[in-house]
C-alpha positions as CSV (number, residue, x, y, z in Angstrom):
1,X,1.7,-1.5,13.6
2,X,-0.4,1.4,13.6
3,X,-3.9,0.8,13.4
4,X,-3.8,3.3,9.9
5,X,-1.5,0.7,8.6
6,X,-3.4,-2.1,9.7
7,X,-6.1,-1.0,7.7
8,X,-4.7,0.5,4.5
9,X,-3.0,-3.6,4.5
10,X,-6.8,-5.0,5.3
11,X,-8.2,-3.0,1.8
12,X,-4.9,-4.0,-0.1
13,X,-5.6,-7.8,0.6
14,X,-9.0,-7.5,0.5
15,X,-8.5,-5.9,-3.0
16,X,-10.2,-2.9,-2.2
17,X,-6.7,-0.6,-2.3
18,X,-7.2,3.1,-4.2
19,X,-4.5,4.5,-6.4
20,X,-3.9,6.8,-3.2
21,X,-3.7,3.6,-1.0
22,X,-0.9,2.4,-3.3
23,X,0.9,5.5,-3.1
24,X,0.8,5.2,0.9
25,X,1.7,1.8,0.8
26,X,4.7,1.9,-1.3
27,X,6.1,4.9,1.0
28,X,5.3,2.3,3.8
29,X,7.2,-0.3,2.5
30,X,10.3,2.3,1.5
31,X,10.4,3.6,5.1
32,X,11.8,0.5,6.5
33,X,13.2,-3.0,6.3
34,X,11.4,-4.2,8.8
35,X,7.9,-3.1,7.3
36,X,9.1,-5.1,3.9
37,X,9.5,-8.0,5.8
38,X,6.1,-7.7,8.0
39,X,4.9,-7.4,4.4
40,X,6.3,-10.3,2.7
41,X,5.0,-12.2,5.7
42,X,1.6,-11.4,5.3
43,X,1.8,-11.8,1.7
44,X,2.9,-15.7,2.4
45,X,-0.2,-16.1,4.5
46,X,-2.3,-14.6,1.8
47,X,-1.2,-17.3,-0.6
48,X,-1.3,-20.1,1.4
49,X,-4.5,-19.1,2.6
50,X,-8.1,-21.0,0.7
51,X,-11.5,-19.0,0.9
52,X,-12.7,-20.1,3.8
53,X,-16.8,-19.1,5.4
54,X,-16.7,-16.8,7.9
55,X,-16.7,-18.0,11.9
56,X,-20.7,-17.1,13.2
57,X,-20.3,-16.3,16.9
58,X,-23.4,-16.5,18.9
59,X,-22.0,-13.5,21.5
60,X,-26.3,-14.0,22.2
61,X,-25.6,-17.9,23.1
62,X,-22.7,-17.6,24.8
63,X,-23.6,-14.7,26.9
64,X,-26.7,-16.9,28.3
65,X,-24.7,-19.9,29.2
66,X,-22.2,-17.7,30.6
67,X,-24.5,-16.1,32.7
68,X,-26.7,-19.4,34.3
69,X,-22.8,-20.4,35.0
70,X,-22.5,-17.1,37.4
71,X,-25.9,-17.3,38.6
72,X,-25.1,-20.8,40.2
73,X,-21.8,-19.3,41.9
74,X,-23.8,-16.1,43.5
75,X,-26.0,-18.6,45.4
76,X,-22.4,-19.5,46.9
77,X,-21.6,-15.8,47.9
78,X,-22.4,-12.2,47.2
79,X,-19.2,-11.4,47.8
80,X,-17.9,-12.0,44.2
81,X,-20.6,-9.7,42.3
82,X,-17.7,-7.2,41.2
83,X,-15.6,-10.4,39.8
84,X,-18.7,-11.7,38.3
85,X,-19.4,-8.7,36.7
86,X,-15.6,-8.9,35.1
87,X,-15.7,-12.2,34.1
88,X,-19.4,-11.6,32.0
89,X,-17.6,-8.6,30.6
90,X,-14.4,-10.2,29.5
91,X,-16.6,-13.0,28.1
92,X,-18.5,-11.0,25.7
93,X,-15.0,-8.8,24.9
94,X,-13.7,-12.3,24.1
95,X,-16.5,-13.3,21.7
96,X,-16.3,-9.9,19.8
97,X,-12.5,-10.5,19.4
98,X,-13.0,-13.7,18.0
99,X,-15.7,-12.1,15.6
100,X,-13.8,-9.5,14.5
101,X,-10.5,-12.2,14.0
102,X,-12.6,-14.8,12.1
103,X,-13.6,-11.4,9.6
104,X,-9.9,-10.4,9.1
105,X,-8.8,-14.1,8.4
106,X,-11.9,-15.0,6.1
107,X,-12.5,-11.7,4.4
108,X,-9.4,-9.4,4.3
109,X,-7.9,-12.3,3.3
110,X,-9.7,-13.3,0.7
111,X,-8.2,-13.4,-3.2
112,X,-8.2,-10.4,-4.7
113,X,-8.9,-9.4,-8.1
114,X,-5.0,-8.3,-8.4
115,X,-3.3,-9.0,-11.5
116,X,0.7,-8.7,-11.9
117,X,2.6,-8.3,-15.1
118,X,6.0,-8.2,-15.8
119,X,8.9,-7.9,-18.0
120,X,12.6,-8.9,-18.0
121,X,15.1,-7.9,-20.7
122,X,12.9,-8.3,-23.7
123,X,10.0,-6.2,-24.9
124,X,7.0,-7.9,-26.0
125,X,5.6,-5.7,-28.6
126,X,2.2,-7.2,-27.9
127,X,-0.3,-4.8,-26.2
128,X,-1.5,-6.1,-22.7
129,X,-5.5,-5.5,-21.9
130,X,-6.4,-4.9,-18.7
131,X,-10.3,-3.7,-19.2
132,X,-12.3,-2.7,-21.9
133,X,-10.7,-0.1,-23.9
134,X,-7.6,-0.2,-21.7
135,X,-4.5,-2.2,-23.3
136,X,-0.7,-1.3,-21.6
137,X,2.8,-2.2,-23.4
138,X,5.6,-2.6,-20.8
139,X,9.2,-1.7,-21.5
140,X,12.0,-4.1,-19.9
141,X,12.3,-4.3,-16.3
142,X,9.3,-3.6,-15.3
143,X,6.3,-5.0,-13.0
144,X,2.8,-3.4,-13.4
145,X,0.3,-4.3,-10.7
146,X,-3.6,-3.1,-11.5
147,X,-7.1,-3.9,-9.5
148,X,-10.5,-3.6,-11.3
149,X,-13.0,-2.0,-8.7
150,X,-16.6,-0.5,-9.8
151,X,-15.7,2.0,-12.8
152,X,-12.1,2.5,-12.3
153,X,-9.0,0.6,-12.6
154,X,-5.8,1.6,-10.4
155,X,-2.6,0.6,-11.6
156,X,1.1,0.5,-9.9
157,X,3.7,0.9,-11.9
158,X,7.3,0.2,-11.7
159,X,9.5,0.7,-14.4
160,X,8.2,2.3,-18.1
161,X,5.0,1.4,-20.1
162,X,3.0,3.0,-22.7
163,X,-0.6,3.1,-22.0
164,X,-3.2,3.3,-24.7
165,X,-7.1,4.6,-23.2
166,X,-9.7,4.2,-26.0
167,X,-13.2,4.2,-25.2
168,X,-13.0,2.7,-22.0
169,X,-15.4,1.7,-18.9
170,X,-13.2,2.5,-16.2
171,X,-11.7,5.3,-15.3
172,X,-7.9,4.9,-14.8
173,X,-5.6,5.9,-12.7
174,X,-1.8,4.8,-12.8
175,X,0.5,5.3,-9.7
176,X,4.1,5.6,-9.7
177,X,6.4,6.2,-6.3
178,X,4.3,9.4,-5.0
179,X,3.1,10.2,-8.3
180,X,-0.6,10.0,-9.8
181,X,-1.6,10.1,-13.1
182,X,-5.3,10.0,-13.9
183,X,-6.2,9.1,-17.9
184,X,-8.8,11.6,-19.6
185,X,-8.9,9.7,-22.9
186,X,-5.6,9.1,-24.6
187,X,-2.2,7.7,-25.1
188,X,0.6,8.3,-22.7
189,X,4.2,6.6,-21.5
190,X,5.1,6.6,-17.6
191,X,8.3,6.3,-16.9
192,X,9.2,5.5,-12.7
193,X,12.5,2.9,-12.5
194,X,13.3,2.7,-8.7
195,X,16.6,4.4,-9.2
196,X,15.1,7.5,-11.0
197,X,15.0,10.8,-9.1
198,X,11.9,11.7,-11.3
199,X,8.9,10.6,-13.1
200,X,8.4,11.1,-16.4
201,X,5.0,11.4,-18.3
202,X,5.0,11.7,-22.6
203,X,1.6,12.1,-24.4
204,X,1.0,11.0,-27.1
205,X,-2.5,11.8,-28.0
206,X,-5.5,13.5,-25.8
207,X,-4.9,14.2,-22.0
208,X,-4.0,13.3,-18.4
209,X,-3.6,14.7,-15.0
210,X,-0.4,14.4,-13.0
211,X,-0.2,15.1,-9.6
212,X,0.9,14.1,-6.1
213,X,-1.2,13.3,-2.9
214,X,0.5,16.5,-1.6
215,X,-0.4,18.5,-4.3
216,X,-3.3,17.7,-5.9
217,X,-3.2,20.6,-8.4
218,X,-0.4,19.3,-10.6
219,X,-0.2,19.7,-14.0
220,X,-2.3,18.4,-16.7
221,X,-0.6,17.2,-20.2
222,X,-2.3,17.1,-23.5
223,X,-1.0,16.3,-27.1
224,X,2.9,16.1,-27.4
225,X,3.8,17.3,-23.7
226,X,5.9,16.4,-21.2
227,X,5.7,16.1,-17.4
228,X,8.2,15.2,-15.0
229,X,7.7,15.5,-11.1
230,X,11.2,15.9,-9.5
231,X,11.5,13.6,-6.4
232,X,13.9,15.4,-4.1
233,X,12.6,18.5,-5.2
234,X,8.7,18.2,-5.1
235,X,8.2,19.9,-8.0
236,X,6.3,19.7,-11.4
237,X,8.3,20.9,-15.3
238,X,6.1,20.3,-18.4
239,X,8.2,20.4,-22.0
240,X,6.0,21.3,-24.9
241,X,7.1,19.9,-27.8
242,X,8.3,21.7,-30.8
243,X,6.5,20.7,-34.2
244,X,9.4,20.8,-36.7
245,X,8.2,22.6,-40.1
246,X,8.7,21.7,-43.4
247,X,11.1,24.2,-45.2
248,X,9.8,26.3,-47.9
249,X,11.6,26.5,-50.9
250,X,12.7,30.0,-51.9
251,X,12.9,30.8,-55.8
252,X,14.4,33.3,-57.8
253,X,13.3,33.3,-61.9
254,X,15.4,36.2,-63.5
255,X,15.0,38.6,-61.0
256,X,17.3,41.4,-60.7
257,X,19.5,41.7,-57.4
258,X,17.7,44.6,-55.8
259,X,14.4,42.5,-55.8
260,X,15.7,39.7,-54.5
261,X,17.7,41.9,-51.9
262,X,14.3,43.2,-50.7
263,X,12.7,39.7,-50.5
264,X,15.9,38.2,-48.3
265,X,15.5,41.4,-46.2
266,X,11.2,41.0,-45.6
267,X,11.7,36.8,-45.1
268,X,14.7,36.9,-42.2
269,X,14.1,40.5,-40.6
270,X,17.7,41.5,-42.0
271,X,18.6,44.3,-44.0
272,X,20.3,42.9,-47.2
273,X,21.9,46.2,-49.4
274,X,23.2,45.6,-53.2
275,X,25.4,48.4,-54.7
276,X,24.2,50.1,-57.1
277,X,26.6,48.8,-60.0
278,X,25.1,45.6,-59.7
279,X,21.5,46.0,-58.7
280,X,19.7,45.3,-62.2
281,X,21.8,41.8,-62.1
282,X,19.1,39.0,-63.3
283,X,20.2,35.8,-61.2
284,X,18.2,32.4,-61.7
285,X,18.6,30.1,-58.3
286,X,16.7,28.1,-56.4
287,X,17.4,27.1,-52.4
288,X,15.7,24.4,-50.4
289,X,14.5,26.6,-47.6
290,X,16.5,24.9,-44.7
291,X,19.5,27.7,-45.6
292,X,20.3,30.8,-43.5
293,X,20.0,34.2,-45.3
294,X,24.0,34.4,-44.8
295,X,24.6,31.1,-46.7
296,X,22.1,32.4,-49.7
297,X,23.9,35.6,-50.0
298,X,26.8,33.7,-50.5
299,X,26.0,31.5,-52.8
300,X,24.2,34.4,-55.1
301,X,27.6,36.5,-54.7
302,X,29.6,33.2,-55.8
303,X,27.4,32.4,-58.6
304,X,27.6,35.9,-60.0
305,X,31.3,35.9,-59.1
306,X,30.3,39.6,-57.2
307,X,32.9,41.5,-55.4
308,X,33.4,41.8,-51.4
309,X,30.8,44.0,-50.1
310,X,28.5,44.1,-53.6
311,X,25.9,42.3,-51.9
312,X,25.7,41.9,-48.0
313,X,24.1,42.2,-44.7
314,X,24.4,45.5,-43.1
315,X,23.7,45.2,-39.2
């Protein structure tokens, strides 16, 4: 493996793994089978593996003994100081291997503060809390993965949850495929199946930031928004939500035609003419508000049993 990918694996079991480090590491695993199954290997040593205390080395002690050894074979012959010099070096190569092996098996391996939820066909209505402040509601099918470090709590998410950010002490940041979404106070829904071509972020209340490692500009979401990143096509679209209004009711008391002519035509921008036979008409109607100026006119003109063309919009 490459040594990047050594590394980004040493901080995931080690439980020291970003939200970017996620992000890298589920593009690693997508990239090929044979990294899922280097993966799932390591895992299995993970979990079979107890805390253990780290292997001290004395490279110090070694060295020394190591060296009275040599000094006892240059009495023999000079003619081996450039082997000699090999050996000592290989010696104390050896020792720092072993250090450095005894670390990664005892430390990178340690258990991590990783917790794992996750759903099958039914939806528990019951908020999860993962920190203070921090509670998440998964939908079916999916698995949520989150690690607790310092002041901020990184979350993987496959599948669809709702997230709900009150008051909290971290700071959180929820992955998803490539995607980034980083919490400024509110309640949001992620939606990221495997099979999806794009990600899809609702807000409910307050504000978050999506973005991408590759563009770290994004878009930010606040009250009643919608942001999807398209996969394929690397890009962001926000919907804005339209606020549906309540109708106003529109009353007519005994007014004559020609007034409410003149009302119709100032409410909808149209240009509503009466004829003159008819104009001092009283009509007494009321309409709920939700009705087009065309559907008024004709129920006026059927009310008042008026003739074609008495009262009508001229374009």
């Amino acid at each position: 493996m490459k040594p990047e990918i050594d590394i980004l694996l040493a901080r995931y079991f080690g439980g020291e793994a970003t939200a970017a480090d996620m992000v890298a590491l589920d593009n690693w695993l997508a990239a090929s089978a044979e990294n899922e199954i280097c993966f799932e290997k390591m895992t299995e040593i993970f979990q079979h593996s107890a805390p253990q205390t780290s292997v001290k080395i004395n490279e110090n002690k070694a060295f020394r003994q190591f060296s009275a050894y040599i000094r006892q074979a240059e009495t023999k012959t000079t003619a081996k100081k450039g082997v000699i010099r090999t050996l000592i070096a290989v010696a104390v190569a050896a020792a720092c291997i072993a250090a450095v092996v005894g670390w990664f098996f005892t430390d990178a391996f340690r258990p991590t503060r990783e917790t794992v939820i996750a759903t099958a066909g039914v939806i528990n209505n019951t908020p999860v809390k993962m920190a203070k402040g921090i509670a998440v509601m998964p939908d079916t099918l999916t698995t949520i993965r989150y690690i607790a470090k310092d002041d901020r709590l990184n979350v993987a998410l496959e599948g669809k949850a709702r997230f709900d950010v009150q008051e909290a002490d971290k700071k959180l940041t929820v992955s998803a495929k490539m995607v980034l979404v980083e919490d400024i106070g509110t309640v949001f829904s992620v939606t990221a199946y495997p099979a999806d071509s794009r990600i899809t972020v609702e807000v409910e209340s307050g504000e978050v930031h999506l973005y991408t490692t590759d563009n770290t500009e994004g878009v930010f979401l606040t009250d009643g928004m919608t942001g999807i990143y398209h996969i394929y096509e690397k890009r962001f679209e926000t919907i804005v939500a339209r606020h549906e209004t309540t109708p106003i009711p529109v009353i007519f008391n005994g007014a004559t035609l020609c007034a409410v002519a003149a009302s119709l035509s100032a409410q909808y921008g149209v240009t509503v003419t009466v004829d003159e036979a008819v104009a001092k008409r009283l009509i007494t109607v009321s309409f709920a508000g939700d009705e087009t100026v065309e559907e008024m006119i004709d129920i006026i003109v059927e009310t008042l049993s008026l003739k074609s063309g008495e009262m009508q919009i001229n374009d």
